[in-house]
N, C-alpha and C positions, 0 to 999 in steps of 0.2 A: 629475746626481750621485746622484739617487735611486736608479737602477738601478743603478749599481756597487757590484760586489762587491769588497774589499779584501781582501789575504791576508795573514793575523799568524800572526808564530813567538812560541813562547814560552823565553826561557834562566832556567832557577833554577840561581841562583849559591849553592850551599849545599854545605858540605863534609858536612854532616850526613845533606841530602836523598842527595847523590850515590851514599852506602851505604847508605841505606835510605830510598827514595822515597817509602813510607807515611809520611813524617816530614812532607812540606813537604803544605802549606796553601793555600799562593797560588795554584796552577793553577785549582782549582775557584773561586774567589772569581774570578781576573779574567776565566775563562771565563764567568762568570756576568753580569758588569760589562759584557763586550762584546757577549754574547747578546742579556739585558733592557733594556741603555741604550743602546746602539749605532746603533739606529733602523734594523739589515737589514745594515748594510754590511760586516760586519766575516766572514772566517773563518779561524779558529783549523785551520792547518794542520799545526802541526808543533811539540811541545815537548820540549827537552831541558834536562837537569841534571848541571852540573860542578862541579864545586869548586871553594873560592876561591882560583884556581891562575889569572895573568893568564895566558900561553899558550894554556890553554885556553879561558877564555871568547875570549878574541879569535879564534883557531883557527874555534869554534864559528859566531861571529858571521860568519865571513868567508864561512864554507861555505853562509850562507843568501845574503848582499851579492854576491859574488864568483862563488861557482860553481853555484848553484841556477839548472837549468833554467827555471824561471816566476820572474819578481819577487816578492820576497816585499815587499808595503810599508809593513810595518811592524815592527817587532823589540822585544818589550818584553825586559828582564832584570829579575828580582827577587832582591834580595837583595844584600849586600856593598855598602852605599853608605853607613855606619856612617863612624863612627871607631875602631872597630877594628882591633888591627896585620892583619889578616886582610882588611879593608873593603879592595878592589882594584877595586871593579868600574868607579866612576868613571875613572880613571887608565885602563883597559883600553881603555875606551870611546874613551875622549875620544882618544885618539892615532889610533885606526881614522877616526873622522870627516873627510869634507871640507868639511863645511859646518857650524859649529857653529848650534844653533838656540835662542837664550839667551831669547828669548821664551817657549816652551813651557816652560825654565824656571822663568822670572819667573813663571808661570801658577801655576806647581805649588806655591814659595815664597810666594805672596802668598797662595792659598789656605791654606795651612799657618800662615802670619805671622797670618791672621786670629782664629786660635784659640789659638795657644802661641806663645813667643817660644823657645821648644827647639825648633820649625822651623829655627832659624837653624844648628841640628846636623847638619840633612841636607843629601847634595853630590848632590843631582841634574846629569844628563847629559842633555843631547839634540840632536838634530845627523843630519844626513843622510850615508850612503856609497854611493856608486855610485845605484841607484833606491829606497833605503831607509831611511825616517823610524826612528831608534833612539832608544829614551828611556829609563832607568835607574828603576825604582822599588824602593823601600823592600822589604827582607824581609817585614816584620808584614806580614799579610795583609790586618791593615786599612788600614793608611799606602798599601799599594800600590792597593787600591780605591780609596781617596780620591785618591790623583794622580791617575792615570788618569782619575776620574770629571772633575777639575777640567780636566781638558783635551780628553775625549775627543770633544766635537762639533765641534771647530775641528778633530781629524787626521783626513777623510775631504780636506778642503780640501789639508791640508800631503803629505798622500800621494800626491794625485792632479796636485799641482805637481811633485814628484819624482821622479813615474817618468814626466816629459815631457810632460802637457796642454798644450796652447797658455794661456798664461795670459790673453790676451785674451780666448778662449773663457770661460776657468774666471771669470773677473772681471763678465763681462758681466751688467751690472745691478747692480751697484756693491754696497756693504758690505751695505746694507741686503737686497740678496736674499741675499746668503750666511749671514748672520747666519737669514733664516726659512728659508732650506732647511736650516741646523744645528740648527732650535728652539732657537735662542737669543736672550733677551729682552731687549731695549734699554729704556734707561731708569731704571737703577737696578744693585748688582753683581751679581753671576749669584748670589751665594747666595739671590737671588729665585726664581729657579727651582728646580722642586722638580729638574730634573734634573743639577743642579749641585750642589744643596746637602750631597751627602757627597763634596766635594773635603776636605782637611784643614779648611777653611773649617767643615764639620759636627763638626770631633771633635770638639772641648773644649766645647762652649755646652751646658748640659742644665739644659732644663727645668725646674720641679721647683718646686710648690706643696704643701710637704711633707704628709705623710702620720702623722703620731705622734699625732696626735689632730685632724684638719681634715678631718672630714666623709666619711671611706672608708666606703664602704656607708650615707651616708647621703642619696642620691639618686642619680639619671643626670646622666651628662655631658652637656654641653650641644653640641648639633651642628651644624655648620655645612658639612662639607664629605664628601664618597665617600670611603670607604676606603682605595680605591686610590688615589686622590690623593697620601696619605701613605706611601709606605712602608717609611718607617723613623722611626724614635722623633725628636720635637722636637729642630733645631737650633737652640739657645739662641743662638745667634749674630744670629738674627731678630727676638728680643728677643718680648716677649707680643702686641705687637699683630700678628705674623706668628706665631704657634705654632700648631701642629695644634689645629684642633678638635675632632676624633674621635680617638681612639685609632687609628693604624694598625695593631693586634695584633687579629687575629679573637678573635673570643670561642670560647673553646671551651667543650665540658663537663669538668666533673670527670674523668670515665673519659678523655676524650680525652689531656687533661693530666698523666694517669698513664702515657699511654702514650709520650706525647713524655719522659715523665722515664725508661720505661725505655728509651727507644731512644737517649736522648745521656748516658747516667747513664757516667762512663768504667767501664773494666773493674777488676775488683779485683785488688789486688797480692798478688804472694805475698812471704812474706816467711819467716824463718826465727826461733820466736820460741821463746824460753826457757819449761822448764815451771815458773814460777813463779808471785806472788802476782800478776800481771800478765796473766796468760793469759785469765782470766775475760772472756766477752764478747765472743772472738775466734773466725771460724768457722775450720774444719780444710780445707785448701787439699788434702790426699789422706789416705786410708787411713794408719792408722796401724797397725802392727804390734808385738806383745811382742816385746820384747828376751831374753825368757828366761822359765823357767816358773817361775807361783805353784801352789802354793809350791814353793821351788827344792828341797827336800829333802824326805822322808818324817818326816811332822810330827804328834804324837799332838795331838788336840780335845781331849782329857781332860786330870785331873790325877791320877793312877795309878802302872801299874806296865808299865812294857815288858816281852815276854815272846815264848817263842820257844813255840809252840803245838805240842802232841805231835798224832804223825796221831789220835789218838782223840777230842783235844777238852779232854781234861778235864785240867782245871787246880786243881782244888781239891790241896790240902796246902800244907806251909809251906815257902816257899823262901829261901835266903839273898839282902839284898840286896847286889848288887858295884859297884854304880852310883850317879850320879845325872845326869840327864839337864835342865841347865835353859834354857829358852828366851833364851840368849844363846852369842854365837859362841864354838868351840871342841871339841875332840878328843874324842869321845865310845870307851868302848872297845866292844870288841866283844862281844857276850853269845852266849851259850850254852844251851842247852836244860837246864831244871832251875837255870838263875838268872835273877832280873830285875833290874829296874833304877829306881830312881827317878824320874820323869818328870812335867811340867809343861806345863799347856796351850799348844801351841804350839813345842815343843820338837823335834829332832830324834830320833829313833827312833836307838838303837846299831845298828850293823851286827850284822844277824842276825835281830832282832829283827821278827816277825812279826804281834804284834799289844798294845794297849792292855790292860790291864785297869782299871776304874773304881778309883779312891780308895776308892767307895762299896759293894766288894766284895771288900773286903779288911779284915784285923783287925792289929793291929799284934801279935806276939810277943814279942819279945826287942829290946833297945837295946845300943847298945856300950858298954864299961864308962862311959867320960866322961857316958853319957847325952843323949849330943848327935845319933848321927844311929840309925835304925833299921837294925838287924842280922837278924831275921829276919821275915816276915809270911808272914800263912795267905791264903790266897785261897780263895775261895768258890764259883767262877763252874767249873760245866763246860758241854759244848758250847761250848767259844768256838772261832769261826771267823778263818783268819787276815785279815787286814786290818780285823778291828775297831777303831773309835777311831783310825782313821787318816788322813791329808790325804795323797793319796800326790803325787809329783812330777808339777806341770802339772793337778793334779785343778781348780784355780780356772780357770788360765787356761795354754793350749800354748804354749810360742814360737812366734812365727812367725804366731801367730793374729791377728786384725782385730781389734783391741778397739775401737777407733774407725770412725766413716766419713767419708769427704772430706761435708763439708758437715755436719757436725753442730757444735753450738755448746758452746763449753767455757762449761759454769753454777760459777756460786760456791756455789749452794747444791745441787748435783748432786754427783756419784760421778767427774765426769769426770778431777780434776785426781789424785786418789788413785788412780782406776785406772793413770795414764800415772807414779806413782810408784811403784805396787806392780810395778811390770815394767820397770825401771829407765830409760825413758825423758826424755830430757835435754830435750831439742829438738822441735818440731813444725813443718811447714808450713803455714802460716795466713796469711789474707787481712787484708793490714795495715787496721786501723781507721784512717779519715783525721783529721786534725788541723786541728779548726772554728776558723774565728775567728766573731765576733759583732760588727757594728758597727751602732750607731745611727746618724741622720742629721738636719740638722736646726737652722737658729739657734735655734729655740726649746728646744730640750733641754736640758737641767739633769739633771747628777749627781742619783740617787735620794738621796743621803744629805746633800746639799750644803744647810750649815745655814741659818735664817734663812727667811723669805718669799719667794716669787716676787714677781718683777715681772709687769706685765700681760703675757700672750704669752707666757711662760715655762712648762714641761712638764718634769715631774721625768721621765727617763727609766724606764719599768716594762720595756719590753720585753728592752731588754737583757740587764738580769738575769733576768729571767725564762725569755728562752730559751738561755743558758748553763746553769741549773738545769736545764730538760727535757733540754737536749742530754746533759749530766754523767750525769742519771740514769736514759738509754739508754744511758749506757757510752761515752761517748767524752770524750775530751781535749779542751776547750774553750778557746781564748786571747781575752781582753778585745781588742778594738779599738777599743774607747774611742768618739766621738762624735766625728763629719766634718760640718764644717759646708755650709752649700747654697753651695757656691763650687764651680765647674768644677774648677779649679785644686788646689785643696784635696780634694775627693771622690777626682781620679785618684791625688794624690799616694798618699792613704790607700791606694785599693785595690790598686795596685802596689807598695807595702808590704806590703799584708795576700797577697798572690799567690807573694810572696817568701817569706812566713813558716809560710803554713796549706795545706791541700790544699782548704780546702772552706767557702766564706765564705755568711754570710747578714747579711743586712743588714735594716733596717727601715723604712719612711718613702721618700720621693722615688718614687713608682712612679705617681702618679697625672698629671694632664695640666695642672699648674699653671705658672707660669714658674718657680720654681725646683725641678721635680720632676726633679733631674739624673739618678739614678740610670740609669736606661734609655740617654738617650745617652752616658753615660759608658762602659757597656759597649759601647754600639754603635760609637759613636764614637773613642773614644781609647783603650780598651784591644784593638778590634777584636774581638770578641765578638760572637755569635752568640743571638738570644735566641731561644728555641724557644717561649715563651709570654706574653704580656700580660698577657692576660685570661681568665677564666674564670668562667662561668656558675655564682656562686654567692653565697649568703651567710653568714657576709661573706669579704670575702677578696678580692672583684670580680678587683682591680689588679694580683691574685701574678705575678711574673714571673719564670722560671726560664730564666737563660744559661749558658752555656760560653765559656770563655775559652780561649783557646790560649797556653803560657808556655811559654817554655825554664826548665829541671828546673839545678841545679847542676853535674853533667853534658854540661849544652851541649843533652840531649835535649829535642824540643818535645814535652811533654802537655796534655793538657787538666783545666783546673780548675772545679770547680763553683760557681755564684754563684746564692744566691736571693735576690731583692729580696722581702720583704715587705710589706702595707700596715704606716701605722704605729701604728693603731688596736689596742689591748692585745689586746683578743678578737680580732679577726682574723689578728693575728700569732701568737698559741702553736695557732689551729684547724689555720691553712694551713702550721705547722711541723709537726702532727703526722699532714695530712692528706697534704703534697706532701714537703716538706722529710727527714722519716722515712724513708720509702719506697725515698728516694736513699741515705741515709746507708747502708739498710740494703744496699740492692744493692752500692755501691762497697766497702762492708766483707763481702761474702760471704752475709751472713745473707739466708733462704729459708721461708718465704713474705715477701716485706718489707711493711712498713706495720703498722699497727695490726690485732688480733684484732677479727673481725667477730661479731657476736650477734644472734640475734632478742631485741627484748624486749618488752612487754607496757607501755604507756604508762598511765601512775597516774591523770591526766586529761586533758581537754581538754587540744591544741596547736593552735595558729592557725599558719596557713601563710603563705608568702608567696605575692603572686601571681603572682608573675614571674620567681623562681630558686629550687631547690633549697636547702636550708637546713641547715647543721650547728649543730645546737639542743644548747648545751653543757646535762648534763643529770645527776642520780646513779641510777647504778643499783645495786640490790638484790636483794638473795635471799631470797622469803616462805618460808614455813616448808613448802611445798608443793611447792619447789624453782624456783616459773617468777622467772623475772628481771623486776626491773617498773623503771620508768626514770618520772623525774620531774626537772621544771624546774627550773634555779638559778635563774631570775628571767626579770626584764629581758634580753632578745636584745642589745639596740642594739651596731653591734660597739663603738664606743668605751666600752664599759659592763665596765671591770675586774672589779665584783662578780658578772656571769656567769661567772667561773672558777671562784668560790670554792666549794672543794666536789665540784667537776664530774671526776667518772673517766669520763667520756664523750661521745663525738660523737653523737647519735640523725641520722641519716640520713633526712631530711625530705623530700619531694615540693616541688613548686611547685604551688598550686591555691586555691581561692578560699575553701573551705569548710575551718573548722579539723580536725580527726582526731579522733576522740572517743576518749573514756575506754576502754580493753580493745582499741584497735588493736594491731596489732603491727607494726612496723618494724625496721629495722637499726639495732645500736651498736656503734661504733666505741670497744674500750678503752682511755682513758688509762693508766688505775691499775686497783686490784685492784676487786674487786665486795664490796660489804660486807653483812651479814646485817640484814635488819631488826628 
């Protein structure tokens, strides 16, 4: 059976995928399941995608069973096996079938049963027609991994019995050689083997010796086993004395880790957004254009006298005034050569009217009898040129002109939001800011305000608020998610709540390799998520882990949402917020360059280094009176050490080496806040 080759179709049962195929997820996940776990046997010949229309999936299915030149022997579908009025795909199936196969069922439920009693929600199918094993999985991309993983080394056996082996042949050597020609291990249940262990059997169990204060960056993990061995995040279903030893997430560097954050960071939304007190802190999705010219009229800078300029120039004598001109709307008359007009800065010029004369060059003569307004004035001024003292139409700004440019950022304390008001502009295109949640995690946690003494083991929570504050004042929408205790059960409820509510969640604590460090397979596992990184060569921060999740949007659309786990060590959480966390914010919301402003600076004295990771050494930097920038210690590194914040407008960007930096080095900082004067 080594050498056979098996041939698999794939159907996506998605009304969704069927008009937009970039929508569905599951192809490349179970191509990937049958490639790496499959052990050779498998080829993925042929996938299509219908909608959850039974006609057609059955249709579909027939034309692989029925009338496909070569045996196809195997048929997976994804998707529609829900309880939804729409969920058809079981019912489709099961009627095609001659042979139902309620074992590879039981396989898929028991796996699933092991981890959540909401297994008992799904109606898996599977069953043989004509030469063809058919099995029904879950939409989620991760549900349909985990079936398939839970049964995939017993279907080279159930395949090669259906499409007619002599089963005397196929049996000979009894359970126990079939069982090693499938790698599979007797003696205990298969969530023993690592190549079982992400059936449903893998979702729910995670990990998790939480991280809010126990010891993140305060040594190496302890090791036991290859990397590869692992790879994917601890199934808590094997309880601690089976959990991973090592981390299965490579270690990467900093730079590497930026770069996985730009390339899964999603794309940013455009959106249509009011020019109001709301706008600040949003970037421009295109080119903006005047709506009309400033100023819209021929408008005097002075406060004077409008006047209609003879060709010689000269304006000196006294002329009657017929006017007045005041900088508020309304009917101005028309002037004439040898009268002027009364006029105020900013006002419109009468028709006719050629040029300004100063306040400051003129003599008042005569008043009208009442004494209330000016009846005649002398003027002083000759050579005046016409257009003096004038704003003429569009002199600020043309209709039609670029006052804006796609990617530039509306400031609150910039010229931006007045210029899109002086040229009567309502509306703009801009990259929606996404809306963070914050959760802590953690039986030890405690409300920061929550009165009275701790108990032993008890940790007021700092992180929380503290990274709702950084997030707020980078400008975005923050929502509380409160505090998820270290329960399987309890972590997913939360985060498929917060997934429902936020575009963009970070989280604190459960990332390291404890038995209750759920966080990681919770993504991995039950929300079906995707984790692009672990680990990362640095301190502190080791543990950061940044995933993508895939959700259906309120619309039915599937997108993807951002999930950062953090350590849960005070210091290492607001570094690796402003060092990975930031970066993302900034790309998903438009803004260009993203991440923190980089500086050389001048170090005040001695830094001792670490020997073995690069180090972000929270740090205040200043301005000598000489202008160079000089950066100096908040203290104490340790990352569980809260009072290295205190103070700190900066990351100094530190080497790994044996020998500390001396006094007048120069290195990289990274700015939190503003730079202060010494």
């Amino acid at each position: 059976m080594s050498n056979t080759t098996l041939r698999v179709t794939l159907l996506i049962v998605s009304t969704t995928a069927a008009k937009d195929p970039s929508t569905d997820a599951s192809q490349d996940v179970l191509s990937e399941v049958l490639e790496k776990e499959g052990g050779g046997h498998w080829e993925l010949v042929d996938t299509k995608i219908v909608p959850d229309v039974v006609p057609q999936i059955q249709r579909q299915i027939m034309m692989w069973t029925d009338v496909a030149a070569d045996t196809i022997n195997l048929i997976l579908t994804t998707g529609g096996t829900g309880f939804a009025v729409a969920d058809n795909t079981p019912e489709a199936v099961s009627a095609l079938l001659h042979k139902p196969a309620p074992g590879l069922v039981h396989g898929m439920l028991a796996a699933s049963l092991a981890v959540t009693p909401f297994a008992m929600m799904s109606r898996p199918v599977a069953g043989v027609r004509n030469k063809s094993v058919i099995i029904t999985l879950p939409g989620s991309p991760k549900g349909a991994r985990e079936n398939l993983q839970a049964v995939l080394k017993t279907l080279p056996h159930a395949c090669l019995q259906a499409a007619g082996m002599d089963s005397r042949t196929l049996h000979a050597g009894g359970v126990k050689k079939l069982e090693s020609d499938a790698g599979i291990r007797t003696g205990g249940s298969h969530a023993h083997s690592h190549d079982h262990h992400h059936g449903h059997g893998s979702v729910h169990q995670h990990d998790h010796s939480h991280g809010h204060s126990h010891g993140h960056g305060h040594g190496g993990l302890v090791r036991h086993t290859a990397p590869n061995a692992n790879p994917m995040s601890n199934d808590p279903s094997l309880g601690p004395s089976r959990r991973n030893r090592e981390s299965p997430y490579p270690m990467l560097s900093v730079d590497d880790a930026l770069n996985k954050i730009k390339e899964h960071t999603p794309s940013a939304e455009i959106i249509t957004a009011k020019v109001d007190k709301f706008l600040p802190g949003h970037v421009l999705a295109e080119d903006v254009k005047a709506r009309e010219n400033v100023p819209a009229f021929r408008a005097s800078i002075v406060d004077g006298y409008a006047v209609v300029v003879p060709k010689d120039g000269n304006m000196k004598g006294i002329f009657p005034v017929v006017s007045v001109s005041h900088a508020s709307p309304g009917e101005v008359k028309p002037l004439k050569e040898g009268e002027i007009a009364r006029i105020t800065t900013g006002a419109p010029l009468p028709p006719g009217a050629t040029s300004v004369i100063m306040v400051e060059d003129t003599i008042l003569k005569t008043m009208t009898e009442d004494g209330k307004e000016e009846k005649e004035v002398e003027i002083l001024a000759d050579n005046v040129q016409e257009g003096e003292n004038i704003r003429e139409i569009g002199s600020d700004i043309k209709a039609e002109s670029v006052i804006l440019s796609k990617g530039e950022q509306i400031s609150a304390v910039g010229g931006e939001i007045g210029l899109l008001a002086a040229v009567g502009v309502a509306e703009v295109k801009a990259y929606r800011k996404p809306l963070i949640g914050v959760l802590s995690t953690g039986d030890e946690i405690v409300e920061h305000n929550r009165p009275g003494d701790l108990r032993l083991g008890e940790v007021r929570d700092t992180n929380r608020i503290t990274l709702m504050c950084a997030a707020r004042e980078c400008g975005y929408e923050v929502t509380d998610l409160g505090i998820a205790a270290d329960k399987p059960g309890t972590l997913e409820e939360t985060l498929r709540d917060a997934l429902r509510r936020v575009d963009f969640i970070i989280t604190t604590g459960g990332v390291s390799m404890g038995e209750l460090d759920l966080l990681k397979p919770t993504i991995e596992r039950s929300l079906g998520g995707t984790i692009h990184f672990g680990r990362v060569a640095m301190k502190p921060g080791k543990p950061t882990t940044f995933a993508t999740v895939p959700v259906k949007n309120n619309a039915g659309e599937r997108v993807t949402k951002v999930i950062f786990s953090l350590p849960g060590n005070p210091a290492s959480a607001i570094v690796t917020f402003h060092l990975f966390v930031l970066p993302s914010l900034h790309q998903i919301s438009g803004v260009s360059p993203t991440g923190l402003t980089r500086v050389p600076v001048t170090l005040a004295h001695d830094f001792a280094l670490d020997r073995a990771r690069p180090e972000y050494h929270r740090a205040i930097v200043s301005v000598g009176k000489d202008g160079s920038l000089v950066a100096a210690s908040t203290g104490g590194q340790r990352s569980s050490k809260v009072g290295s914040l205190r103070g700190a407008n900066c990351l100094l960007c530190m080497p790994s080496g044996k020998e500390p930096l001396k006094k007048g080095s120069r290195v990289d900082a990274l700015l939190m806040g503003g730079v202060r004067s010494e």
